[in-house]
C-alpha positions, 0 to 999 in steps of 0.5 A, spaced: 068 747 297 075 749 293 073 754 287 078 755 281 079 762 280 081 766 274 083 773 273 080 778 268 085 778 263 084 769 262 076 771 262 077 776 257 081 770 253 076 765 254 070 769 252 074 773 247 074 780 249 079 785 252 079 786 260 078 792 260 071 790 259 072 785 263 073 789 269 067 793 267 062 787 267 064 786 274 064 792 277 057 793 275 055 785 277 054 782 271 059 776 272 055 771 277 060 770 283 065 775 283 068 778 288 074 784 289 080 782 293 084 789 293 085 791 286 084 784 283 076 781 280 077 773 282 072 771 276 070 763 278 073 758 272 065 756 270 062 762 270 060 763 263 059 770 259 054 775 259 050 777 255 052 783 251 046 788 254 047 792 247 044 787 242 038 784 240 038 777 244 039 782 250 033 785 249 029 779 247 031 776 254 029 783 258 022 782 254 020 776 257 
């Protein structure tokens, strides 16, 4: 199975943050599925935002 990548600068457009988040999120393995080639995240194209660990949603999630 062929996946479709993108980088952290189109994620980070797509889900309305900066990259620098992005790289972040990554890193600490919040984004499901992606993996570090070199210097570079690869971020499959259907993988869908995290939620914010920061705000009240987050919190009602780690409730249950």
């Amino acid at each position: 199975m062929d996946l479709d990548w993108q980088t952290p600068e189109e994620a980070g457009k797509k889900w309305g943050i900066k990259v620098r988040r992005v790289q972040t999120l990554c890193s600490n393995g919040r984004v499901d599925g992606a993996i570090r080639l070199g210097r570079v995240w690869l971020i499959p194209k259907e993988t869908s935002k995290p939620i914010d660990a920061r705000t009240r949603a987050a919190r009602k999630q780690s409730a249950h």
